[in-house]
C-alpha positions in Angstrom: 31.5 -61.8 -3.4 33.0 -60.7 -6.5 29.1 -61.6 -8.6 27.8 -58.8 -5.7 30.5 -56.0 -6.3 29.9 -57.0 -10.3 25.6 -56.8 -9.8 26.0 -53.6 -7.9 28.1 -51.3 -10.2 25.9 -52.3 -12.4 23.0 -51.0 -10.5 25.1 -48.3 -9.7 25.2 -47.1 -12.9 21.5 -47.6 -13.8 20.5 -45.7 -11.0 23.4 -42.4 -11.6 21.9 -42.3 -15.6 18.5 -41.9 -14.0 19.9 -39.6 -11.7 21.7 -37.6 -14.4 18.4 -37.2 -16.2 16.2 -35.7 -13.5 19.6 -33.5 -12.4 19.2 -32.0 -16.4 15.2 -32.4 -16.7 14.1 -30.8 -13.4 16.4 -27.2 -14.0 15.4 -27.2 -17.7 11.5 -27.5 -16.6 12.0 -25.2 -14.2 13.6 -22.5 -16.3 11.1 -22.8 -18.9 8.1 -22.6 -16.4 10.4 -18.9 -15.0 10.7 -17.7 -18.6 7.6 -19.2 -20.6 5.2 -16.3 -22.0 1.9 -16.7 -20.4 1.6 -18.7 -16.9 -1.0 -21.7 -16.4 -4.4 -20.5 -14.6 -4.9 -21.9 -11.7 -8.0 -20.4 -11.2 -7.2 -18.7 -7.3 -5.4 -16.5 -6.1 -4.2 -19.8 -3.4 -1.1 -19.7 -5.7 0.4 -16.3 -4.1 0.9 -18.0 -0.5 3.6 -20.4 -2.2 6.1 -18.6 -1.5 5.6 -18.0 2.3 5.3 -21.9 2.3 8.3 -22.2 1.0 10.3 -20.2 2.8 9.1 -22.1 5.3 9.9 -25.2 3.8 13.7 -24.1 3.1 13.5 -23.3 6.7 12.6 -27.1 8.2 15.2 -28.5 5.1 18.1 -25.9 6.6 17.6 -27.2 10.4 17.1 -30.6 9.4 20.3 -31.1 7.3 22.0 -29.3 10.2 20.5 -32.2 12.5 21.3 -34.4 10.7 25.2 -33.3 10.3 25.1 -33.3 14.3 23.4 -36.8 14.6 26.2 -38.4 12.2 29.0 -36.4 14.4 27.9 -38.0 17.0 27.2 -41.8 15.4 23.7 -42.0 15.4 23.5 -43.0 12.3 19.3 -43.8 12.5 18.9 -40.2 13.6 21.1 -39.2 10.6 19.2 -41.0 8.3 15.7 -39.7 9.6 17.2 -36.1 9.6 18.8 -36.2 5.8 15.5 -38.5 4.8 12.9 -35.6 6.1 15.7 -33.1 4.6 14.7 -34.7 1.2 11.4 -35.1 1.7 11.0 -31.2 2.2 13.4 -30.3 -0.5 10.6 -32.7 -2.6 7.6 -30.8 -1.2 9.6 -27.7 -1.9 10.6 -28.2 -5.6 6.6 -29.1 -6.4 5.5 -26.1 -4.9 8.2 -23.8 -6.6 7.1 -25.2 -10.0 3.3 -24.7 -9.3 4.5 -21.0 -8.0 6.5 -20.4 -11.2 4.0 -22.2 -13.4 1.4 -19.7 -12.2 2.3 -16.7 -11.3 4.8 -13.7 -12.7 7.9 -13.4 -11.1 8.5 -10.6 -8.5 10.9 -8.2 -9.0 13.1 -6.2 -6.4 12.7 -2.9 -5.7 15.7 -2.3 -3.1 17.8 0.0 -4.2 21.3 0.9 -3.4 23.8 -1.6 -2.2 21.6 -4.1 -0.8 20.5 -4.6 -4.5 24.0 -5.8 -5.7 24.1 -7.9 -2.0 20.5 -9.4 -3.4 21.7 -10.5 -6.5 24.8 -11.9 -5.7 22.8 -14.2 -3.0 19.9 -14.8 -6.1 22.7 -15.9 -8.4 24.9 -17.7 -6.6 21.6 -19.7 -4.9 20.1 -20.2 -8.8 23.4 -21.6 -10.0 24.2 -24.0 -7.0 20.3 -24.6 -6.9 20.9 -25.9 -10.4 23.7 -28.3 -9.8 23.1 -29.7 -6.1 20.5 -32.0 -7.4 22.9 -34.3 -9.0 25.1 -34.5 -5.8 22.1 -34.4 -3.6 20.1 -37.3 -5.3 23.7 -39.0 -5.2 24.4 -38.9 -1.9 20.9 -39.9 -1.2 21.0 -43.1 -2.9 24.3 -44.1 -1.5 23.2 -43.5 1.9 20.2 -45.5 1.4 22.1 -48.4 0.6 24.8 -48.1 3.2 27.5 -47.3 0.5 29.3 -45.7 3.0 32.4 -44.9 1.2 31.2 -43.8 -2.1 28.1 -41.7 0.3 30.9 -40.0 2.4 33.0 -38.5 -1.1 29.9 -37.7 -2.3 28.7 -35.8 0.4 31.6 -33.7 1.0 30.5 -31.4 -1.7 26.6 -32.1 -1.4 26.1 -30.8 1.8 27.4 -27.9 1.9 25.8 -26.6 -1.7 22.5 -28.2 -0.4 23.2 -26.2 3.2 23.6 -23.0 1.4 20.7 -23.6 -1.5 18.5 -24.0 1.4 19.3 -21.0 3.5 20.2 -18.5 0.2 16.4 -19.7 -0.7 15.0 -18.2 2.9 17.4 -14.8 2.7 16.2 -14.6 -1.1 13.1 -14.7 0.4 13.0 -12.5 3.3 14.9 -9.9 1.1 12.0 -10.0 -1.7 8.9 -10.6 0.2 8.0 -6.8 0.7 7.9 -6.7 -2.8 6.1 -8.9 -3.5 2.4 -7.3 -5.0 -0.5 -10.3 -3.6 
């Protein structure tokens, strides 16, 4: 029993260094694809219906991490699992598209005015910054779940779900509150 516990930590700590580098590498690509000069041609316009998608996308995530917060209330633990496993999935399909998005096109600016612009970027910051750290709890609590590390998945996900929960539906208010700006 003890060899187990022994070959596990070390596993353990395998798999959180590979997790620590994607949590540092995937902001850092992102920001440069945001702020890099010229933008990739894709060669269509396809690009400009990215966002739309994944507003969408955030959309799905959103209602399935609230499944799946139901599911575990109630024990299903299978239906959890499916809910939080298509929850990542999305937030997978989402992340590819954002950096095609960002690696393509200029960035849209808001034009509201008023009040609703300081109420706009208090949502875009606040949903950049946590956007930026949730993937190191999020991949976490992931990989604990996936191997029934039940104790270390619950601590975990006491601060991953609700940053992930609020990155998700931030993303769609961000969104909604831009998209009449935006100029394709």
């Amino acid at each position: 029993m003890e060899m187990n516990k022994s070959i596990q930590h070390s596993d353990n700590r395998g798999v959180i260094r590979w997790i620590s580098v994607i949590s540092i590498a995937v902001p850092v690509v992102v920001a440069v694809l945001l702020f890099m000069p010229s933008k990739i041609d894709l060669a269509s316009e396809w690009v400009y219906f990215l966002p739309h998608l994944n507003a969408v996308i955030n959309s799905a995530a959103t209602i399935a991490l609230i499944f799946g917060l139901i599911f575990i209330k109630k024990g299903d633990i299978n239906l959890h699992r499916a809910s939080m496993t298509s929850a990542f999935g999305l937030g997978a399909i989402f992340l590819v598209s954002y950096v095609v998005y960002h690696a393509s096109a200029e960035s849209t600016t808001f034009g509201g005015e008023g009040w609703i612009r300081s109420v706009y970027y208090f949502i875009l910051i606040t949903h950049i910054i946590l956007a930026a750290v949730a993937l190191f709890p999020i991949l976490l609590a992931y990989y604990y779940g996936y191997f029934d590390q039940r104790t270390k998945h619950k601590k975990i996900v006491k601060f991953a779900f609700p940053i992930w929960l609020y990155v998700t539906i931030t993303g769609v208010l961000v969104y909604l509150m831009i998209s009449p700006y935006y100029t394709h």
